[in-house]
N, C-alpha and C positions, 0 to 999 in steps of 0.2 A: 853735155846733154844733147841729145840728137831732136831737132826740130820734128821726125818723126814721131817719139816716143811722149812727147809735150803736146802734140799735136791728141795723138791715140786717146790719152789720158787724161787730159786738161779742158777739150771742146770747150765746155759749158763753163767753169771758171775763165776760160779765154773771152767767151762771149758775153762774160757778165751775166749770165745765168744764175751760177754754182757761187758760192763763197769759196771756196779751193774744192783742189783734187793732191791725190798723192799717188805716188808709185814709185817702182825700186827701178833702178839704173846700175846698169853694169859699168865699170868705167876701167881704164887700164891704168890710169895714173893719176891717184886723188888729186895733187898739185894742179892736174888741167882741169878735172872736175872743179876743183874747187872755184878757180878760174873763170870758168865755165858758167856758175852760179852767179859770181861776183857780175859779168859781161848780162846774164840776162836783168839783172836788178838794175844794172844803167839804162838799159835800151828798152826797160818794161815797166817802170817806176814812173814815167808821166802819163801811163795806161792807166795804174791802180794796180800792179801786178808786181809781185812778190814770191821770188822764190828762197828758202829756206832746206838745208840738210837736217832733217832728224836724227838718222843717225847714218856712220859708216859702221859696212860689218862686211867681211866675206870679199871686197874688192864692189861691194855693192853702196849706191848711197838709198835712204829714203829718201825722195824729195819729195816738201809740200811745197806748191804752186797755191798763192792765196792773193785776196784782195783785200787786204788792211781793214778799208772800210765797213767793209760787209762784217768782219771777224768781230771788230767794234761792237757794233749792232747785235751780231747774234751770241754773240759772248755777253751782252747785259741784259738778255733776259732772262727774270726771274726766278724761271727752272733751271738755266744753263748755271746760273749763277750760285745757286743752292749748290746742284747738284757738282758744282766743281770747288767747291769749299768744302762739300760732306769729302772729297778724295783729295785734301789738303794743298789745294790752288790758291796760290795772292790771287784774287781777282780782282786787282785795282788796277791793271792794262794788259792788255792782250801781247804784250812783249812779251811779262812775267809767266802768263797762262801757259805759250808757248814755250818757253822755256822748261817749267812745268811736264808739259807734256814730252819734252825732246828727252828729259830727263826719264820719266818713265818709261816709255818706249826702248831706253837704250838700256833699261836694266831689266825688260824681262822680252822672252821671245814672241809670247802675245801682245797684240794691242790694248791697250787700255779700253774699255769700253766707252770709256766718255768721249772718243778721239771723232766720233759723229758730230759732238757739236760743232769741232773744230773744220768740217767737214760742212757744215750747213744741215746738217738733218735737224729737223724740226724736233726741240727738245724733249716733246712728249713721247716720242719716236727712240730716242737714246735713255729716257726714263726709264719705259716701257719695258723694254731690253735690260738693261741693267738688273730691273725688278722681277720679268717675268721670264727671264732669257726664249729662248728660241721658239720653245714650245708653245707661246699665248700668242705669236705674233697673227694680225689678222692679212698681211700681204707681205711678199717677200720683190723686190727689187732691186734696187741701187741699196737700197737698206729695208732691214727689218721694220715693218711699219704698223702700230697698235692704236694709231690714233685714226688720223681722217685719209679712209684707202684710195679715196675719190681724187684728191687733191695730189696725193703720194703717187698712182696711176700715170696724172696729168704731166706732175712732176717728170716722172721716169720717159714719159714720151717722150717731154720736150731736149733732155737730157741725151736721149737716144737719138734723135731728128741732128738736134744740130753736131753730135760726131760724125755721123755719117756724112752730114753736108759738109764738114771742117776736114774730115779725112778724106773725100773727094779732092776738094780743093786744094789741098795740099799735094796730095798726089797729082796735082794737073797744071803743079806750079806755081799756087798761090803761099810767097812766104808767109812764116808766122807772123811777121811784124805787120802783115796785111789783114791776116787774120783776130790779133788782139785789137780789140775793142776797149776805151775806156771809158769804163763805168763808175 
């Protein structure tokens, strides 16, 4: 994985912001990707930083970049929790959920719609969605947003601010390991 493309797509989970980020990487040889993965979980695991393949497809990986901790937290609330039991989730640890999710994703070409909690969107937000799809939403963003637009707004700024200052930096020199922050 290129420190570029981590960098583009991860700011806000790098900065402890975000619970994760995800995105597709091209790679020419799974073996180094895989590799690849294995190398960033040693050197970003006493950060809080975790990264994970969902799936291989196409010479492409999905990769989630997450923070354990956070996934914890936002995976035991009471809607994330429902609403990932109502689409047949163990939710007795975020391993299983995970797993769960790597498993759907790899059997259909859409995403799963629940994959925002996994994401950090605030669960009323990925309810919302699920329930009302596209058409009720009241702000469109990082995500589909049906609950509080104010806060979701604030969200997306802060989200937006610090790429731009992470993808400066990067481009001026500053490695990612300068970059992650642990939260």
């Amino acid at each position: 994985m290129s420190e570029e493309s981590i960098v583009r797509h991860c700011s806000p989970t790098l900065a402890g912001l975000k619970t994760a980020s995800m995105f597709t990487y091209k790679y020419k040889n799974i073996d180094e990707m895989r590799q690849s993965i294995r190398l960033f979980n040693r050197l970003y695991a006493p950060k809080g930083l975790r990264a994970l393949p969902l799936r291989y497809r196409n010479d492409r990986a999905l990769i989630y970049i997450y923070r354990p901790a956070r996934l914890s937290r936002d995976l035991g609330h009471t809607t994330a929790c429902r609403l990932l039991r109502e689409r047949g989730y163990d939710t007795q640890t975020p391993a299983r959920c995970l797993t769960h999710l790597a498993r759907r994703i790899g059997e259909s070409e859409q995403f799963p719609h629940e994959v925002g909690l996994f994401l950090g969107y605030p669960p009323e937000d990925v309810c919302g969605f699920i329930e009302q799809g596209s058409r009720e939403c009241k702000c469109v963003g990082c995500w589909k947003v049906y609950g509080d637009v104010e806060a979701a707004q604030k969200t997306f700024a802060r989200y937006k601010k610090c790429t731009d200052i992470y993808c400066q930096r990067h481009a001026c020199g500053r490695p990612l390991e300068r970059l992650a922050v642990r939260a």
